[in-house]
N, C-alpha and C positions, 0 to 999 in steps of 0.2 A: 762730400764735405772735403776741400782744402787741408791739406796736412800741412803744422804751421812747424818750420819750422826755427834753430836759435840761431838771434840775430847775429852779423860778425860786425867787425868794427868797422867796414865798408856800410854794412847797411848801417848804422850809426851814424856815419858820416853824410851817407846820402839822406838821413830823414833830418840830421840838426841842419842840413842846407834849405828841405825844404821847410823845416819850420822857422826858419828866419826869410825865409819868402813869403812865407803866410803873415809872418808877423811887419814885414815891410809894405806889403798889400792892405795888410787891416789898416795899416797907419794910413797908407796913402788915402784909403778909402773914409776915413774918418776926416783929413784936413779935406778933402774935396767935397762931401758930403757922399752918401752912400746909394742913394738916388742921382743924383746927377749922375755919379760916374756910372751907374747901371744902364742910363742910359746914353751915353756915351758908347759903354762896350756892345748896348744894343746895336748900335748904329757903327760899330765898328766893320772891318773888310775881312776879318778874323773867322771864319766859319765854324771853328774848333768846337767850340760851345758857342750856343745861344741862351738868351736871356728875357725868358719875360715876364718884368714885377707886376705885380695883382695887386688893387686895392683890399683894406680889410673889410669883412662884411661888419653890419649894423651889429653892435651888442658885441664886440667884438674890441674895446680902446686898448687890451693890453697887446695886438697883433698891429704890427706899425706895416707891416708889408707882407706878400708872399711873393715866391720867384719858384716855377717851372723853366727847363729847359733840356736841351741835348749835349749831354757831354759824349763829344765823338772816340777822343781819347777811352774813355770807360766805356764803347758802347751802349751807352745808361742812360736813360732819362732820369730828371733829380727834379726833388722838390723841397724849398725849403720856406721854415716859416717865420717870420723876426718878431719876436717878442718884446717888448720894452723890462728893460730891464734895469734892478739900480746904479749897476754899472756903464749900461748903455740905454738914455732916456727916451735920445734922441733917434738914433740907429737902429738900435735892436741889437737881438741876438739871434742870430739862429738857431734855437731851442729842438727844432726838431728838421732834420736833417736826411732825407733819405736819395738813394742813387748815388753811392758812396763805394760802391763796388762793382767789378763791372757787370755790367748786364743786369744788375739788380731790379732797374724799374724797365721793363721790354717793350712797356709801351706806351704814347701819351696818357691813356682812360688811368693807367697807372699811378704815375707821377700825378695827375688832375686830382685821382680819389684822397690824397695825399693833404693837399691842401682845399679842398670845398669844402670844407668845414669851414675855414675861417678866411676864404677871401673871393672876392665875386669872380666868377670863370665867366669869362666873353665866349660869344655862341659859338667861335669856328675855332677858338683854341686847341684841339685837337688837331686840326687841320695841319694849322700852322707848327705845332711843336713837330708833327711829318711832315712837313716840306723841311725844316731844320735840317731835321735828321738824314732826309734823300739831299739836300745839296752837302754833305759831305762823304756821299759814297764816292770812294777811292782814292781820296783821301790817306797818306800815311802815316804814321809817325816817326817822328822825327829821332836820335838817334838816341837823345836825353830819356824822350818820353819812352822808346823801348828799353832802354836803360832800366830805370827806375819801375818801370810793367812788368819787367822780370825781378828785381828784386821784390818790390811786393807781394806779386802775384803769382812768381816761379813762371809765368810764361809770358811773348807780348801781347795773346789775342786774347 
C-alpha cells in the first residue's frame, strides 16, 4: 500500500491546473458532442491513450456508452461507463470509472470484465486493446507527465 502523503502548495497548484483542464476538455467535449470527438481522438496520430466506445447492451437505456482503452502514461487499461444522467441526458456521465491508477487494470480481460455488463464487446476486442498497448512500448514521458507521476504517485513508473 502507497503511503499518502500532506499535500504542499506546489501539489495544489499542480492538481487546480489540472482540474481546469479537465473542466476545459468537459467543455469542449460537450460543444463538439462526446461521440464525435471520441472518435476523432480514435483516429488521432496520438498513441498515448487509445479509445474504444461500446454500444449499450439491450435492457440497458440508462447506459449511453462504454469506452475501454490503454492509457500508456498510467500503464493501465481503463474502463469507463456513461450513464445518462440529469445533469448530463444527452452525454452521460461516467458513473463508473476504473484504471485510474497505474497499473490498476494489467490487462485487456480486465478492463473488458469492467464493462460486459453493460455494453456489447466485439469478438477480437481483446486483441486490439494489445496491440494498443505494444504500439507504445518505448514510448516516454514527457517532462509534465513525469512531473505530475511524481507528485501523485511519489515515483514516474
Amino acid at each position: 500500500m502507497r503511503r499518502i502523503t500532506p499535500a504542499t502548495s506546489e501539489d495544489g497548484q499542480a492538481i487546480a491546473i489540472a482540474v481546469e483542464r479537465l473542466r476545459e476538455a468537459r467543455n469542449l467535449l460537450r460543444r463538439a458532442g462526446a461521440r464525435r470527438a471520441a472518435r476523432r481522438a480514435q483516429n488521432a496520430e496520438d498513441t498515448r491513450m487509445s479509445r474504444h466506445i461500446l454500444p449499450p447492451k439491450a435492457g440497458h437505456p440508462d447506459v449511453i456508452c462504454a469506452a475501454v482503452g490503454w492509457d500508456r502514461p498510467l500503464q493501465t487499461y481503463y474502463a469507463q461507463v456513461c450513464f445518462r444522467t440529469d445533469d448530463e441526458p444527452d452525454e452521460g456521465e461516467a458513473l463508473i470509472w476504473r484504471g485510474t491508477e497505474p497499473g490498476e487494470l494489467p490487462t485487456p480481460e480486465a478492463a473488458i470484465a469492467v464493462i460486459t455488463p453493460y455494453a456489447e464487446i466485439p469478438p477480437r476486442l481483446a486483441e486490439q486493446l494489445l496491440a494498443d498497448m505494444t504500439a507504445t512500448i518505448g514510448e516516454k514521458d514527457g517532462r509534465h507527465q513525469a512531473e505530475v507521476k511524481r507528485r501523485l504517485f511519489g515515483s514516474i513508473h
